[in-house]
C-alpha positions as CSV (number, residue, x, y, z in Angstrom):
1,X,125.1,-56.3,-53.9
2,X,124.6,-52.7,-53.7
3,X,121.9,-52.5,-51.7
4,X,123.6,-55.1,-49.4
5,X,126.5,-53.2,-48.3
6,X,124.2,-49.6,-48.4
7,X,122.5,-51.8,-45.3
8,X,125.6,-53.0,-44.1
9,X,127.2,-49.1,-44.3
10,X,123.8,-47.3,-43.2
11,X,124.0,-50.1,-40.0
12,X,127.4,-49.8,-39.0
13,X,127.0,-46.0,-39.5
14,X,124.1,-45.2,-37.4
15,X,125.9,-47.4,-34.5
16,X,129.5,-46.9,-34.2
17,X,129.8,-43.2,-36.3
18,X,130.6,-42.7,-39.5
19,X,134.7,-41.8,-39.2
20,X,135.7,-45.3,-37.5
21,X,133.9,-47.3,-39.9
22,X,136.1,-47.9,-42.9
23,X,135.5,-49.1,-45.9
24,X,137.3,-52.4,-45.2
25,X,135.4,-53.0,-42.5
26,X,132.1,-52.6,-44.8
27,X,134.1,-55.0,-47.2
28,X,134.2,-57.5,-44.6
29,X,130.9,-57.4,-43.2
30,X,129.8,-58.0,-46.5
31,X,132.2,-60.4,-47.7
32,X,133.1,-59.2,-50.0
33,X,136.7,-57.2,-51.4
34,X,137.5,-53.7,-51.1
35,X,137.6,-53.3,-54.8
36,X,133.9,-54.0,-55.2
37,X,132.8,-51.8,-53.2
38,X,134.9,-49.3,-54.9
39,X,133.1,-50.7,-57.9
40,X,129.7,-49.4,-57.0
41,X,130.8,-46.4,-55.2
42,X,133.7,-43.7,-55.8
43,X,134.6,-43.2,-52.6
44,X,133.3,-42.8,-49.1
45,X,131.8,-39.7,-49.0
46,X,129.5,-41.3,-51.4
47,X,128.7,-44.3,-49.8
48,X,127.5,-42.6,-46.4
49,X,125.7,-39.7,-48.7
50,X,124.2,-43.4,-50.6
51,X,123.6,-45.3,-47.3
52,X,121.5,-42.2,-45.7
53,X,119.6,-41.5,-48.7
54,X,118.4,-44.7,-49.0
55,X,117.1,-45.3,-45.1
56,X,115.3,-41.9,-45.8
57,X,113.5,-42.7,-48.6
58,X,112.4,-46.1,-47.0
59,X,111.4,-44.3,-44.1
60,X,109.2,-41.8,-46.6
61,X,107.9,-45.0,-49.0
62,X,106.0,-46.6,-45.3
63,X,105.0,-43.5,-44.1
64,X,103.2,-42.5,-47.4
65,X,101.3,-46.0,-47.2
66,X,100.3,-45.5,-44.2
67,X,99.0,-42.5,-44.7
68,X,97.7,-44.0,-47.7
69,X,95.1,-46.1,-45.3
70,X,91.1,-45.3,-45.2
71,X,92.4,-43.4,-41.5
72,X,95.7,-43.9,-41.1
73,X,96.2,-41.0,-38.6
74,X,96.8,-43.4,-35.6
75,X,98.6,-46.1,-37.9
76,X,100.7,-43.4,-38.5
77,X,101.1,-42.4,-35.1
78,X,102.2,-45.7,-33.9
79,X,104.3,-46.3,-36.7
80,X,106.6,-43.6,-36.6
81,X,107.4,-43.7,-32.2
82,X,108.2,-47.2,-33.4
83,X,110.4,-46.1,-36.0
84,X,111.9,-43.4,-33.8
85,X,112.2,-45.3,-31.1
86,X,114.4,-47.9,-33.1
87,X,116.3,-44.9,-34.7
88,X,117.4,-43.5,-30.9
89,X,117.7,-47.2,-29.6
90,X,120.4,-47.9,-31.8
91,X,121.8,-44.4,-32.9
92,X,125.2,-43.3,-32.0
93,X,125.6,-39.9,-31.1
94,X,128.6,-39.2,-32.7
95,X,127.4,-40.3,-36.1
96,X,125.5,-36.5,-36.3
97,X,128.0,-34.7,-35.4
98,X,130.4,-36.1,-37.4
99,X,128.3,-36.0,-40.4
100,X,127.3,-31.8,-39.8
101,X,130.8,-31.4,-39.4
102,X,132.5,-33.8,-42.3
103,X,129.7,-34.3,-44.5
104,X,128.1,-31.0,-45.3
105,X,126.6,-32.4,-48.4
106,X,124.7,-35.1,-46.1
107,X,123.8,-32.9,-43.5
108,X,122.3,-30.7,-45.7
109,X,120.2,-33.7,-47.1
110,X,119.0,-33.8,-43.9
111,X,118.2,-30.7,-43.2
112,X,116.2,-30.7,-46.5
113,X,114.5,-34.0,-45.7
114,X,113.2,-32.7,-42.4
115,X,111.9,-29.8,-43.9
116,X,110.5,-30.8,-47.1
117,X,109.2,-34.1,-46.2
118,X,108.4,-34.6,-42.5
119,X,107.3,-31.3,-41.8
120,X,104.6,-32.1,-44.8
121,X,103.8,-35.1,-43.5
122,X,103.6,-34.4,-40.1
123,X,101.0,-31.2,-41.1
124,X,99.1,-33.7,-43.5
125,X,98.5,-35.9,-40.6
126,X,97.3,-33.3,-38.1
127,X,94.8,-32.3,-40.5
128,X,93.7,-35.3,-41.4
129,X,93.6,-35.9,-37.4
130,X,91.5,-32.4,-37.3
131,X,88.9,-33.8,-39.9
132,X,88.7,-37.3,-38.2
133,X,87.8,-35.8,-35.0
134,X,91.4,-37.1,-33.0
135,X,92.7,-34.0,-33.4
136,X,92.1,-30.3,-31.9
137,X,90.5,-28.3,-34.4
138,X,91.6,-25.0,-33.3
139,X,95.1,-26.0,-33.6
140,X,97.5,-24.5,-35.9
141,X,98.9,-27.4,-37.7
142,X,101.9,-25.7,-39.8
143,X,103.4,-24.4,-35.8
144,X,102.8,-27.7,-34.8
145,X,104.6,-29.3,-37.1
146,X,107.3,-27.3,-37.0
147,X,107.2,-27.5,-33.4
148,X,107.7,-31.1,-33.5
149,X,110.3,-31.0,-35.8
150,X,112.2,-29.0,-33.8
151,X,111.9,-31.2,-31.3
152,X,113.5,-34.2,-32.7
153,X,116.1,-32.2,-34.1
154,X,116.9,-31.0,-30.5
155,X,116.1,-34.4,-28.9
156,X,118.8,-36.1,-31.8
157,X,121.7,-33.3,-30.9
158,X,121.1,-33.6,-27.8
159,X,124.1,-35.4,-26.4
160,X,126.3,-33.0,-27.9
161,X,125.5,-31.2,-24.9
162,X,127.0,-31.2,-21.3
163,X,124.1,-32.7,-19.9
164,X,123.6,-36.9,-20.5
165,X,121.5,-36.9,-17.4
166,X,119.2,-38.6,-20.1
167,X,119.4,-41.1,-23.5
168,X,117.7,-40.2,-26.3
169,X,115.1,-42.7,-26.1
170,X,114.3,-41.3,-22.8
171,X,114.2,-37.8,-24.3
172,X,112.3,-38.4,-27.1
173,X,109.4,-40.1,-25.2
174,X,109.2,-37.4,-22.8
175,X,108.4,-34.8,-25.6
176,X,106.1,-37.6,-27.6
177,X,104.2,-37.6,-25.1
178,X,103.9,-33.8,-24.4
179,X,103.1,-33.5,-27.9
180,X,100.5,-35.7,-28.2
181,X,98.5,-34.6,-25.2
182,X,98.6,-31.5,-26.0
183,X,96.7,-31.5,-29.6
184,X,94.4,-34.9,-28.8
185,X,90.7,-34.9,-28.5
186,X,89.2,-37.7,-25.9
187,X,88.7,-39.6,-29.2
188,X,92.2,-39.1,-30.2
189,X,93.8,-40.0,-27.2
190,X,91.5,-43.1,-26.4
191,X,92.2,-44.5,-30.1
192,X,95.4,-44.4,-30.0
193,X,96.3,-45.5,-26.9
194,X,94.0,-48.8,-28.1
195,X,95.4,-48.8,-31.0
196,X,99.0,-49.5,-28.9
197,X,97.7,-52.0,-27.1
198,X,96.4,-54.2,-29.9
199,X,98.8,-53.7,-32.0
200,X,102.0,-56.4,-32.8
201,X,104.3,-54.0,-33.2
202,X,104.4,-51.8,-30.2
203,X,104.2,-55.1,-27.4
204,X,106.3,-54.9,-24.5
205,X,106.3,-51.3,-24.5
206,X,104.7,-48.9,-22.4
207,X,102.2,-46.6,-23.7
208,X,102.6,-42.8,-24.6
């Protein structure tokens, strides 16, 4: 039961922002009474704190078996623009900025998360990229990381902006693709764009 209404909260969340849904509504959509949801959590501040957590450690469980793989480096490449690409599909804007603004304790989960974990990962893959030949080797993989970071983090606030012009989809590919180009080998580049192509998972959608 808990982890059915932390999917039902992290859902409803991600897409509508986290002040409009209430807790009722989670109650609802889970069928379930307010009072056992009260049950599992205290209130609501824990119950978005909950949610989030768990979506980000799911997100870190796949990445580190992917990684995990004999290469990996373009499994993992693949996997995360898919999972980013779902994220800004069906991410509502206001659901950050209400969070940095009435969830500090979240936000700074975040923050910690992006910093701790992805900008790891993301160096561990560029290395591994490096010794596998895909990768640039004169490239600085630390910058780059951090680099990349920065981009999502400016591609997610984005629309706090006065410029829409574009969706964060739209956004994020544009600077994927940047990215990419800019630290692949031939060999790099020509594996992963095949590895798109064949692979379930990224059909119907164009190539970076």
């Amino acid at each position: 039961m808990r982890d059915k209404i932390l999917g039902i909260a992290s859902e409803q969340f991600s897409q509508y922002g986290v002040r409009a849904i209430t807790m009722e509504d989670i109650a609802r959509l889970a069928g379930i009474s307010k009072k056992t949801i009260y049950q599992e959590f205290k209130d609501k501040k824990q119950l978005v704190k909950d949610a989030f957590t768990k979506v980000l450690q799911e997100d870190q469980y796949v990445l580190n078996k992917v990684m995990a793989g004999e290469d990996g480096v373009i499994e993992h490449l693949v996997y995360t623009s898919k999972i980013v690409r779902e994220r800004f599909a069906n991410l509502n804007p206001m659901a950050l900025l209400e969070i940095q603004k009435y969830f500090p304790e979240v936000w700074k989960m975040f923050n910690e998360f992006k910093e701790e974990i992805i900008v790891t990962d993301i160096v561990g893959v560029i290395e591994k990229g490096k010794r596998l030949g895909y990768f640039r080797p004169e490239i600085n993989a630390k910058i780059l990381a951090n680099m990349r970071v920065d981009q999502i983090s400016a591609t997610m606030m984005s629309q706090s902006s006065a410029n829409k012009e574009f969706s964060l989809l739209t956004l994020h590919l544009e600077m994927l693709d940047h990215f990419l180009h800019g630290i692949f080998t031939e060999k790099g580049r020509q594996a992963y764009l095949q590895k798109q192509k064949s692979d379930k998972i990224t059909q119907g959608i164009e190539t970076v």
